[in-house]
C-alpha positions in Angstrom: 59.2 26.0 46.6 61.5 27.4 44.1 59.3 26.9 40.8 56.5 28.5 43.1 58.7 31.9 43.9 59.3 31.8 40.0 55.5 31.4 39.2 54.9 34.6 41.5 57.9 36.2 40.1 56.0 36.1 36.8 52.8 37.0 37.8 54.6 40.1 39.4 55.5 41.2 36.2 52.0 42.0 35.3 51.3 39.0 33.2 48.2 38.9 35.5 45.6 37.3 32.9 45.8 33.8 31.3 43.4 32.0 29.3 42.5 28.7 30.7 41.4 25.9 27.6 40.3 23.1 30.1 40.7 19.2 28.3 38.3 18.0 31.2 34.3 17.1 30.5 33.5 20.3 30.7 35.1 21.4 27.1 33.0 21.6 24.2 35.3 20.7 21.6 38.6 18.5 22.6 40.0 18.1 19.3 39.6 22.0 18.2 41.3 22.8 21.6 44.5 21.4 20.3 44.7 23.2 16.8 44.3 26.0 18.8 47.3 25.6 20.7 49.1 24.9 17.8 48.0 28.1 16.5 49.0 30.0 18.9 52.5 28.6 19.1 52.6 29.7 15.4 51.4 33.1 16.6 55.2 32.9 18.6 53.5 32.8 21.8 54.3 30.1 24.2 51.3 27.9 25.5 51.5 26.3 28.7 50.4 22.4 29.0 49.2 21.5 32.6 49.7 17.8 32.8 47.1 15.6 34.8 45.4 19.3 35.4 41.5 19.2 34.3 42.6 16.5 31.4 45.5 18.6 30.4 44.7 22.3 30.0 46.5 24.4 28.4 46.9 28.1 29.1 48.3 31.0 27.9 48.8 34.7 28.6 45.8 36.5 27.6 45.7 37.8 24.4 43.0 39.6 22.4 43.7 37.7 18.9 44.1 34.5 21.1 40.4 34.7 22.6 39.3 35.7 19.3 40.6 32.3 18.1 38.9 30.4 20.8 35.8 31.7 20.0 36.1 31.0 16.5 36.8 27.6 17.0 34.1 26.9 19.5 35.9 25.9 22.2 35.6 26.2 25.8 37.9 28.6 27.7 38.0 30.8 31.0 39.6 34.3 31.6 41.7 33.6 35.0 43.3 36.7 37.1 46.5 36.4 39.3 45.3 34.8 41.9 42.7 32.1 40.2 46.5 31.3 38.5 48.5 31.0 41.4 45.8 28.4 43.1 46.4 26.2 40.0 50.5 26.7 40.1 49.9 25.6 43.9 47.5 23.0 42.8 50.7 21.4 40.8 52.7 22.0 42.5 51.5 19.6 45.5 49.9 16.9 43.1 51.0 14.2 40.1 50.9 17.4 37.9 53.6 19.7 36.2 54.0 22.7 33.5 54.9 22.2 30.3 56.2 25.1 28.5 55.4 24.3 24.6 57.4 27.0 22.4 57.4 26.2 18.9 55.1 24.4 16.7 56.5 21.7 14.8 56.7 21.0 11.3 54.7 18.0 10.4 54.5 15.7 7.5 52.2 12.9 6.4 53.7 10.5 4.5 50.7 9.0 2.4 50.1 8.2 -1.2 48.9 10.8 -3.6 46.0 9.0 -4.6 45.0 7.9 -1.0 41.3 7.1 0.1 38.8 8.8 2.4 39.3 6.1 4.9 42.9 5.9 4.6 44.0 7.4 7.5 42.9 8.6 11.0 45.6 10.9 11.2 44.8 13.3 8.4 41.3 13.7 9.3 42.1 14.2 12.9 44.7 17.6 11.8 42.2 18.5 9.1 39.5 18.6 11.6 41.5 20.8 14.4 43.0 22.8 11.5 46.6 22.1 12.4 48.7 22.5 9.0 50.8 19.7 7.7 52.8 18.9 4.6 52.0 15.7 2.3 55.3 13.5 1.2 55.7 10.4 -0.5 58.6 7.9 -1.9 60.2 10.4 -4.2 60.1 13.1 -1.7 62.2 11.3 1.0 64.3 9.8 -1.2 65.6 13.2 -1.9 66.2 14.4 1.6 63.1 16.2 2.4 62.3 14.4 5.8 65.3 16.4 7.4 62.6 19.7 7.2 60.1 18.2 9.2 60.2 17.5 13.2 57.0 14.7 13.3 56.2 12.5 10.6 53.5 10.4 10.6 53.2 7.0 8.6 49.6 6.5 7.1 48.3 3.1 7.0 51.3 1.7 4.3 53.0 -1.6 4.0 56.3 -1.4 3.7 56.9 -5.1 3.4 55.8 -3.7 -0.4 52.9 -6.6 -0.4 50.5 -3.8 -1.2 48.7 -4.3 2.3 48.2 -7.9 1.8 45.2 -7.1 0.1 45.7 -9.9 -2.6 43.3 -12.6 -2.0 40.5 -10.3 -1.8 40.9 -7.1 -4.1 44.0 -7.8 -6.6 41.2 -7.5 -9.4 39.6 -4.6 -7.8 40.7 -1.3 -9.7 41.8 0.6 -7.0 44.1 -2.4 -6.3 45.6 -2.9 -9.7 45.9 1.0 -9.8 47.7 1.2 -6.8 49.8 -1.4 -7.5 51.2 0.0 -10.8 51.7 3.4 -9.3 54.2 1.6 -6.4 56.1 -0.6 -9.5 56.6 2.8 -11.5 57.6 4.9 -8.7 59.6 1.9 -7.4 61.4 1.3 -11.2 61.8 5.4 -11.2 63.7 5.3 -8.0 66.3 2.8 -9.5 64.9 -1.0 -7.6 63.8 -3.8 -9.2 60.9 -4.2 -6.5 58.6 -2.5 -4.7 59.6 -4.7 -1.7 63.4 -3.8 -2.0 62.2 -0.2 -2.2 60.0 0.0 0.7 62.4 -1.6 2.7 65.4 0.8 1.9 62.4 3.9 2.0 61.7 2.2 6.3 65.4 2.3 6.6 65.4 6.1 5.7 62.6 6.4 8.0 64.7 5.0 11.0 67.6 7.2 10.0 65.5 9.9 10.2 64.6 8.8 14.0 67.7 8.4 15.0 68.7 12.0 14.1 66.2 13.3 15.8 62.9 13.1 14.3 59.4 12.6 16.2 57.7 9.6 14.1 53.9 8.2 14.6 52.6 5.4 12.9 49.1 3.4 13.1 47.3 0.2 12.2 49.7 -1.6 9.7 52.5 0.9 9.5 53.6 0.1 12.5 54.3 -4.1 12.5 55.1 -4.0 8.5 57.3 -1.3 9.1 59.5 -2.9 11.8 59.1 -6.6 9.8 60.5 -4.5 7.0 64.0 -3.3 8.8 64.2 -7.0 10.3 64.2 -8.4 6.1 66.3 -5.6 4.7 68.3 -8.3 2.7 65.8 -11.1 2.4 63.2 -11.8 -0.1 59.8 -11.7 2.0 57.4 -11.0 -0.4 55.7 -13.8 -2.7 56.3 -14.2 -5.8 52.9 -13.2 -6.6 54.3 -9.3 -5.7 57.3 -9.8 -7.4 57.6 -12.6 -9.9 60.6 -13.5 -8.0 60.7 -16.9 -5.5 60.5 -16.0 -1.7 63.0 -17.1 0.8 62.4 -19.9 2.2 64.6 -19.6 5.1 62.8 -16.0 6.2 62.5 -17.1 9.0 66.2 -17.9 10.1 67.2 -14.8 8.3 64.9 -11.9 10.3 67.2 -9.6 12.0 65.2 -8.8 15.4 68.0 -6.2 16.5 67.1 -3.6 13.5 63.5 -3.6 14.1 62.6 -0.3 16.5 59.7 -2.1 18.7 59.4 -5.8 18.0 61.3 -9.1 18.3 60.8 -12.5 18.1 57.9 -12.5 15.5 57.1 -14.9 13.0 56.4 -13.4 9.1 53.1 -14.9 7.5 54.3 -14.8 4.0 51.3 -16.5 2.6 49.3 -14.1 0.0 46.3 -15.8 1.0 46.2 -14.2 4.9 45.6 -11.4 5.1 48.1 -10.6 8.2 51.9 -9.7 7.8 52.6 -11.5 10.8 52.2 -13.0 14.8 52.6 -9.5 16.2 49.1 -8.5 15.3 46.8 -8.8 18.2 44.2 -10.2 18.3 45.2 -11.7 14.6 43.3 -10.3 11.5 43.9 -13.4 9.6 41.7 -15.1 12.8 39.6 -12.1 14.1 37.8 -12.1 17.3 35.4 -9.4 17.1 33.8 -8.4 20.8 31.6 -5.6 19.7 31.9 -1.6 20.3 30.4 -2.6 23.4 33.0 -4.8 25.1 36.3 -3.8 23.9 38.0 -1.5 25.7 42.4 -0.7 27.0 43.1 1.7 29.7 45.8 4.4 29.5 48.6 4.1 32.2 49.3 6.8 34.7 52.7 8.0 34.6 54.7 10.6 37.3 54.2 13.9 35.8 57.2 15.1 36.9 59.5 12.3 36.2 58.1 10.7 33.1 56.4 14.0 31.6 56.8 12.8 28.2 54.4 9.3 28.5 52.5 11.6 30.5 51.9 14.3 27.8 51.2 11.0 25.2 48.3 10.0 27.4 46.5 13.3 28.8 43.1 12.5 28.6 39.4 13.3 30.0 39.1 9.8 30.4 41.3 6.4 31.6 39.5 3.9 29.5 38.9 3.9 25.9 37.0 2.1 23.8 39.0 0.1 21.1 38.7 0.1 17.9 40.1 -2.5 14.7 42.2 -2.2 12.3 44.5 -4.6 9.6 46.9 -4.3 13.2 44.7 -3.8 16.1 47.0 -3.9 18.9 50.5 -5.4 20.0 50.9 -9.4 21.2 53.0 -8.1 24.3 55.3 -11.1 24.1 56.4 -9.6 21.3 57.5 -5.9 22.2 61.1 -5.7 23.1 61.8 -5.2 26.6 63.0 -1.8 27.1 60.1 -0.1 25.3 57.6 1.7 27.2 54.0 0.7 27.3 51.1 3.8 27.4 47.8 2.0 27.0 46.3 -2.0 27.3 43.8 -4.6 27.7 44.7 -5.6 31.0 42.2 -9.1 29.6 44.0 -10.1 27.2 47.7 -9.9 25.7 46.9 -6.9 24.0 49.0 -3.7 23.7 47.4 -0.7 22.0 50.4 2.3 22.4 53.2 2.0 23.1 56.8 4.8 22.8 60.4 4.1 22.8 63.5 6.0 21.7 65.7 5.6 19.1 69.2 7.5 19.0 68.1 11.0 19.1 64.9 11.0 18.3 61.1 8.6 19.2 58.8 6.7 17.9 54.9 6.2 19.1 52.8 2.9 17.7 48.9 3.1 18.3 47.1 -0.2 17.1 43.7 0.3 15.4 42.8 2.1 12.1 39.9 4.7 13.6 39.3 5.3 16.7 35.7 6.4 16.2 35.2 3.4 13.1 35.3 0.3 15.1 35.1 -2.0 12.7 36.7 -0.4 9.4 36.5 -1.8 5.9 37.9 -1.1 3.1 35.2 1.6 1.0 33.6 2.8 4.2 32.9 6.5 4.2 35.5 8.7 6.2 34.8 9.5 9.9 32.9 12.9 10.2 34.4 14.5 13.1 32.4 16.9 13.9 30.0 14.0 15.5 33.3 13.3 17.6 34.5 16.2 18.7 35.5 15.1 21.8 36.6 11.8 21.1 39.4 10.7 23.6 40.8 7.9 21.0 41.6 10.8 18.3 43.1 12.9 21.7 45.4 10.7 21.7 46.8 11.2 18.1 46.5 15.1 18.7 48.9 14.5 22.2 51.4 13.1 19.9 51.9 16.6 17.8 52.3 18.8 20.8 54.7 17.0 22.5 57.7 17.6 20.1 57.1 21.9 21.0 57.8 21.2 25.0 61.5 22.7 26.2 63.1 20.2 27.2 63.7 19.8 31.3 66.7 18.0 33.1 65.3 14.4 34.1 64.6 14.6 38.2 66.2 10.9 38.0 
């Protein structure tokens, strides 16, 4: 009853137009919808996310230059007076809904290699696509501080276990392999460590320092398992001598520090150069892949209490419950393996398969979504990148958009 005397309090003030961006089947183009938000929160104007409401709308208080933007972008939006918005307050009011006040836009950062691939990472295409600006950073950059200017950072498709994406038994005479790989030794040697491997590791430490003091972090596919394998080895040899020159332990196993990974425990390393998989968290295992088909393979999002959990709720605001799943170097989660306290956002209720997951970390989260592209379901190395214009209303790739409006909400005081 209060929040609804505020609403009308507000509408009293003459703000008595909105604009009404619906995320239900009826918009034309989801993943536009959210750069548009995100430029409007640039504009200094606040944008209003409506939880569970017609797949998450947004709305804002009618502006020229806002509508103008809408069109621009192609995406479907209503003009709504006082009392069309007061129906909808009500609507939440009285339902697993809730407002979201998003104020600011985040500064966002991809860390990804400068000489990266077209089918390198899901995440650049989907902010390139909705037009949402980013910044590029790589080894050197956060070795010299620079993470602290960014709220969200997302981790492209890397392997910071520094075995160059176990890609060995395949490609190690390709040339984009061999290129890669002296790029990582020089950059590594530059930076003062013997080894990639050391290097990566002490680079995912910095990561998880930047977490803990309050950074947004979102990972995919392999950057999720290698990163967290890499915390659990910071002072172990786990890479194969045919990475380093230099012998492996061979007591890794008895040496793997579960309690300074962020989202796994209890996993066992592959080390072999041979398999292609970093370890038994992968799921179903690349190394022994069980390919359904497009057709069959499918996880469903959970439904969280919008007003008691809004923040898994803003992670999965969808048109849609069920998604289709998509592959990837780490498809999904083995749940036996994801510590107990983190929180678990989509699944294949079938099998032991998680696909996203959140926890917290000191001040700050982190999101993990399995799978490489989620309009690519079986993605190889050389494919051509995802046009996504031909998806542009793909629920897998809302997902990754959800993740870069959730650090601009105000924060509320927890109802529990």
């Amino acid at each position: 009853m209060i929040r609804l005397i505020i609403y009308l309090f507000i509408l009293q003030l003459g703000l008595s137009q909105k604009i009404l961006i619906p995320m239900d089947q009826t918009q034309k183009n989801h993943l536009k919808a959210y750069g548009t938000a995100f430029w409007t929160l640039n504009q200094g104007i606040n944008v209003e996310w409506i939880l569970n409401y017609r797949g998450g709308a947004f709305m804002v208080d009618s502006y020229p230059e806002v509508e103008k933007e809408c069109r621009i972008r192609g995406i479907s939006y209503e003009i709504i007076g006082a009392e069309k918005t007061l129906i909808i307050y009500n609507e939440v009011e009285i339902n697993n809904m809730d407002v979201v006040l998003l104020e600011k836009a985040p500064k966002i950062a991809i860390y990804t290699p400068p000489n990266k691939q077209p089918w390198d990472d899901a995440v650049t295409l989907a902010l390139t696509y909705a037009e949402v600006p980013y910044k590029t950073v790589w080894d050197e950059e956060v070795f010299n501080g620079v993470l602290e200017e960014y709220d969200w950072l997302h981790l492209h498709h890397e392997d910071f276990t520094g075995q160059y994406g176990k890609f060995y038994r395949n490609y190690h005479t390709a040339d984009w392999y061999v290129s890669q790989k002296q790029q990582f030794e020089n950059v590594a040697q530059k930076l003062g460590f013997s080894s990639v491997h050391n290097q990566k590791k002490a680079l995912a430490q910095m990561i998880k320092n930047y977490v803990a003091n309050g950074g947004f972090l979102f990972a995919m596919c392999s950057a999720t398992d290698s990163f967290d394998i890499a915390l659990s080895v910071s002072n172990v040899d786990a890479a194969h001598s045919v990475f380093d020159g230099t012998p492996i332990d061979n007591q890794i196993q008895k040496q793997i520090n579960y309690e300074n990974s962020l989202a796994f425990s209890d996993f066992k390393i592959i080390s072999d150069p041979m398999v292609y998989e970093y370890s038994d968290i992968d799921y179903p295992p690349s190394n022994d892949v069980l390919v359904r088909g497009a057709e069959a393979d499918y996880f469903s999002l959970f439904e969280f209490s919008a007003k008691y959990d809004p923040v898994p709720t803003m992670l999965t605001q969808n048109h849609v419950p069920v998604i289709k799943g998509f592959m990837g170097q780490t498809t999904g989660f083995h749940r036996d393996k994801i510590k107990k306290h983190i929180l678990i956002m989509g699944e294949d209720k079938t099998t032991p398969q998680v696909k996203y997951l959140h926890g917290n970390y000191g001040k700050g989260t982190f999101t993990f979504l399995g799978g490489h592209d989620p309009e690519d379901y079986q993605h190889f190395v050389g494919d051509p990148q995802t046009d996504l214009s031909l998806h542009q209303n793909s629920p897998g790739y809302r997902l990754i958009l959800n993740n870069i409006l959730f650090p601009a909400a105000k924060k509320k005081e927890r109802k529990t």
